[in-house]
C-alpha positions as CSV (number, residue, x, y, z in Angstrom):
1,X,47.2,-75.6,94.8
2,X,43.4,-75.4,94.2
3,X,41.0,-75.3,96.9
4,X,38.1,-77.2,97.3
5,X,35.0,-75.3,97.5
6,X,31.5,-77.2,98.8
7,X,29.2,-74.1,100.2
8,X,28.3,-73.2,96.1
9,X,25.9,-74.9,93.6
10,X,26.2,-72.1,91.7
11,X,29.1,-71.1,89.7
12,X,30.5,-67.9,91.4
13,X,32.7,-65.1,90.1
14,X,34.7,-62.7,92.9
15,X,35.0,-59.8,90.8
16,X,36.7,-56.0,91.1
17,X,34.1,-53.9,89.9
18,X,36.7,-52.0,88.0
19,X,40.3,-54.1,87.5
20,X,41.0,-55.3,84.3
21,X,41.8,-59.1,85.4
22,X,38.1,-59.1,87.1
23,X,37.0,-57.4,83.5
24,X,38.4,-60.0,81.3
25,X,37.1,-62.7,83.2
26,X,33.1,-61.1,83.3
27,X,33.9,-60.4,79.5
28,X,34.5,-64.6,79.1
29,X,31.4,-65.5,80.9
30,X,29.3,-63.0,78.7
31,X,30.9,-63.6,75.7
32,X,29.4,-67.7,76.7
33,X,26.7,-66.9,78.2
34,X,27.5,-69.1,81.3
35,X,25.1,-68.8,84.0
36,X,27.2,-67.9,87.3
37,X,26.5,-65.3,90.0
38,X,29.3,-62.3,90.6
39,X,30.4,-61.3,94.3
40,X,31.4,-58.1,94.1
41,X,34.8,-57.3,96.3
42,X,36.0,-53.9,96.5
43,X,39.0,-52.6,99.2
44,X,40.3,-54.4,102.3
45,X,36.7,-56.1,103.2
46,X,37.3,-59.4,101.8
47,X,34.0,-61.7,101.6
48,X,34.3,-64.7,104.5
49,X,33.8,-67.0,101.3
50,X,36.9,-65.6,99.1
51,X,38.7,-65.9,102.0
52,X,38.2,-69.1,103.0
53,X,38.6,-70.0,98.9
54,X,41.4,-68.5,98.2
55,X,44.5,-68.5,100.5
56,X,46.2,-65.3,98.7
57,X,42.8,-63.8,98.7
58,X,43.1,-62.2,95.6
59,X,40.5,-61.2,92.3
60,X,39.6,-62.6,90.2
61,X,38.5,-66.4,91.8
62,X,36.4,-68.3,90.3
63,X,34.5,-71.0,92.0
64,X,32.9,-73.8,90.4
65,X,31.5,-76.8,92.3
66,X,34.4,-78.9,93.7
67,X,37.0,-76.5,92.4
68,X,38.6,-72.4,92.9
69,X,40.4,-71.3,90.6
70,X,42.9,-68.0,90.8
71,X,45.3,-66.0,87.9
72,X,43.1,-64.7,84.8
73,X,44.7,-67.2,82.1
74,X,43.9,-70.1,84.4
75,X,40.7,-68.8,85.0
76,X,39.4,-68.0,81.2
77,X,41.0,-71.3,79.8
78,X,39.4,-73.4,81.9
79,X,36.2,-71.5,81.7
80,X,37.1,-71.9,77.6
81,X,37.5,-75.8,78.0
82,X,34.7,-76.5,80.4
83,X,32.1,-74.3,77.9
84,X,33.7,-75.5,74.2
85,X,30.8,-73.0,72.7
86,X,32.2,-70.3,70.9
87,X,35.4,-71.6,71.3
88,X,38.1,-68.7,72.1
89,X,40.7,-70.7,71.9
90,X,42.2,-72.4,68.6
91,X,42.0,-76.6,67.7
92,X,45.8,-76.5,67.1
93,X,48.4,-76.4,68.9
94,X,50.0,-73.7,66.8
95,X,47.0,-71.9,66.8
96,X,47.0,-72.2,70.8
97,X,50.5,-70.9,71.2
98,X,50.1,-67.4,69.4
99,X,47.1,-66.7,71.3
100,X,49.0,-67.5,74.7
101,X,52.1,-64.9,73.1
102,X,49.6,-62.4,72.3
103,X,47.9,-62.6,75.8
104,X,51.5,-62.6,77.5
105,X,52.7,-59.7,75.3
106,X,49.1,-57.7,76.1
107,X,49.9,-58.3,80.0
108,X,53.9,-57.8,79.7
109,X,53.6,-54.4,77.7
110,X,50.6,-53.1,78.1
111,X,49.1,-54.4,81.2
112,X,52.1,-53.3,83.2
113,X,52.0,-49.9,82.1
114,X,48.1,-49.5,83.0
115,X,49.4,-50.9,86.8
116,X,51.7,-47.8,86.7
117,X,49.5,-45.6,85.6
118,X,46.6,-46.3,88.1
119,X,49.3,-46.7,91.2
120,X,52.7,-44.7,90.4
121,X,53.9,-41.5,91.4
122,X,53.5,-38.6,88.5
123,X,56.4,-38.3,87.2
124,X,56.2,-42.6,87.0
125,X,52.6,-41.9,85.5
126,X,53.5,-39.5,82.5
127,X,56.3,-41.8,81.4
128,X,53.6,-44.8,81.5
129,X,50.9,-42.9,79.8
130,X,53.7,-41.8,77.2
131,X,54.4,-45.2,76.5
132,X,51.4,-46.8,76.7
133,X,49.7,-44.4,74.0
134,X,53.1,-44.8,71.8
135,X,52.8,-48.4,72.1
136,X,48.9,-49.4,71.6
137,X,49.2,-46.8,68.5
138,X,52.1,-48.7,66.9
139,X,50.0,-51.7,67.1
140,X,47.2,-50.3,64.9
141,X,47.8,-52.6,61.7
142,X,47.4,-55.3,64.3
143,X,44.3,-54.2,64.8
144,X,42.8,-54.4,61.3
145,X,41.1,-57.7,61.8
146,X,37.8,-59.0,63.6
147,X,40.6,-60.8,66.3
148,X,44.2,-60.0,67.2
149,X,45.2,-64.1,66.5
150,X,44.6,-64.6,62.7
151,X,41.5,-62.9,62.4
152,X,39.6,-65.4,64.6
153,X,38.4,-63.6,68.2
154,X,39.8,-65.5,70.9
155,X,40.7,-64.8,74.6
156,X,43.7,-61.9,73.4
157,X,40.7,-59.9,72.3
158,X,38.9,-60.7,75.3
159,X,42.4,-59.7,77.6
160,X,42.9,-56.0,75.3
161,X,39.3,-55.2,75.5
162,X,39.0,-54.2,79.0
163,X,42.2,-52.0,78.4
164,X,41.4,-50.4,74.8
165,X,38.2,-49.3,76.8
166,X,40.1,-47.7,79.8
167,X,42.3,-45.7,77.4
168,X,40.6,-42.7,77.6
169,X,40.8,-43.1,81.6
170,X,44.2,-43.3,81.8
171,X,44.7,-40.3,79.7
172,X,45.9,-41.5,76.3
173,X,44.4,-40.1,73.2
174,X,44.5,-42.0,69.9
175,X,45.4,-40.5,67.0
176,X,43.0,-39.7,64.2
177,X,45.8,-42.2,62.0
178,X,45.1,-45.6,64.4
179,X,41.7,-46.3,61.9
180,X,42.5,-49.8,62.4
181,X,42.3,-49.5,66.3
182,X,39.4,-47.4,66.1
183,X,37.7,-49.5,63.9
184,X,38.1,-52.4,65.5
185,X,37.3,-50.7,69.3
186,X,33.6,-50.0,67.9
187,X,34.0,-53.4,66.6
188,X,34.5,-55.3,70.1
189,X,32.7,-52.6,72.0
190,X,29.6,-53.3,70.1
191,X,29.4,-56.5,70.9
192,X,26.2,-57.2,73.2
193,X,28.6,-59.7,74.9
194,X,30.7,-56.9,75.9
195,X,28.3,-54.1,76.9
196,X,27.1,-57.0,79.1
197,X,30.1,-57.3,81.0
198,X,30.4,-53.7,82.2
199,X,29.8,-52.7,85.5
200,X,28.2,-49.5,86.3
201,X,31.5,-48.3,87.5
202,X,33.6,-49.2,84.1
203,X,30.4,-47.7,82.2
204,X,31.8,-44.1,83.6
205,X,34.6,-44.5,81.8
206,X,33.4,-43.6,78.4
C-alpha cells in the first residue's frame, strides 16, 4: 500500500550509499536530470522520516509529494512515466515486455548471486563468484549494442550498470575475449549521467 507523504516539497530519494537497488535508482534520476534531494541511510539508524514513510523501512524509497514509493522497478517506472524525457522505457507493448524480462533475468541471475557474494559464508561466496563471472561472460554478445533491449538504452541497462561496475569488487575478472562487455562497460560508464550517480563510496570500487 503506498503511504502518503506531506512533510516534503521536494522530491526525496532514501538511498544506500553503496547497494545496487539504491544505485539503479540514483542512476534513473541522473540519467533525467530530475531535481530531488538524496537522504543518505546506512546501518540500523533509520531516518525518523523513512520510518514513518515506509512501514518495511527498507531502501530505496522514493518520496514524491502525496506519494512513497518502495521496490526498484516500482520506483524507476514510475520515475520513467512521471519524467517521459529520455524515455527508458519502449512505446509498445512488446517493446515493454522484453525490457521487464531482461530486468527480471538481471535480478534473478545476477542480482542474486551479487547478494551471496556480499553476505554468504566462503565456501557460498566462491561458488557465487564462480558463477557470476561464468555467467555475465557468457552474455558478452549481448553486450555488443548501445542497450541490452534492441539496441535502445532503457532501464535493463540502467539495473546491470551498478553491477558490471561492482565486478571487480566482488572478485570476478573478465576475460580479455568478453570485447563486447568491455566495450560496452566504457560505453555506459562514460556516460556523464552515470559518473553522476556514484557516490564517493562506489567511486572506491574502481
Amino acid at each position: 500500500m503506498a503511504v502518503v507523504a506531506n512533510r516534503r516539497s521536494v522530491m526525496t530519494l532514501f538511498s544506500h550509499p553503496d547497494s545496487l537497488e539504491s544505485h539503479r535508482i540514483r542512476f534513473v534520476l541522473s540519467e533525467k536530470g530530475i531535481n530531488h534531494e538524496t537522504v543518505t541511510v546506512q546501518g540500523d539508524d533509520m531516518p525518523e522520516d523513512l520510518i514513518d514513510l515506509n512501514p518495511y523501512q527498507t531502501v530505496p524509497t522514493l518520496a514524491d509529494r502525496d506519494l512513497v514509493l518502495h521496490g526498484p522497478m516500482v520506483i524507476m517506472e514510475y520515475l520513467d512515466e512521471r519524467f517521459p524525457h529520455p524515455p527508458l522505457m519502449p512505446v509498445d507493448p512488446v517493446g515493454r515486455a522484453k525490457v521487464r524480462l531482461m530486468i527480471f533475468q538481471i535480478e534473478q541471475d545476477w542480482y542474486r548471486l551479487a547478494k551471496e557474494i556480499e553476505e554468504g559464508t566462503p565456501k557460498r561466496v566462491e561458488k557465487a563468484r564462480k558463477e557470476l563471472s561464468e555467467s555475465v561472460t557468457a552474455a558478452d554478445p549481448v553486450f555488443a549494442v548501445n542497450g541490452l533491449v534492441d539496441g535502445e538504452f532503457s532501464l535493463a541497462d540502467c539495473t546491470v550498470a551498478p553491477l558490471l561496475w561492482r565486478l571487480g569488487r566482488y572478485g570476478v575478472k573478465l576475460p580479455p575475449r568478453a570485447k563486447g562487455l568491455r566495450a560496452y562497460c566504457d560505453r555506459v560508464f562514460d556516460r556523464a549521467s552515470f559518473q553522476a550517480s556514484l557516490t564517493a563510496m562506489e567511486r572506491e570500487h574502481r
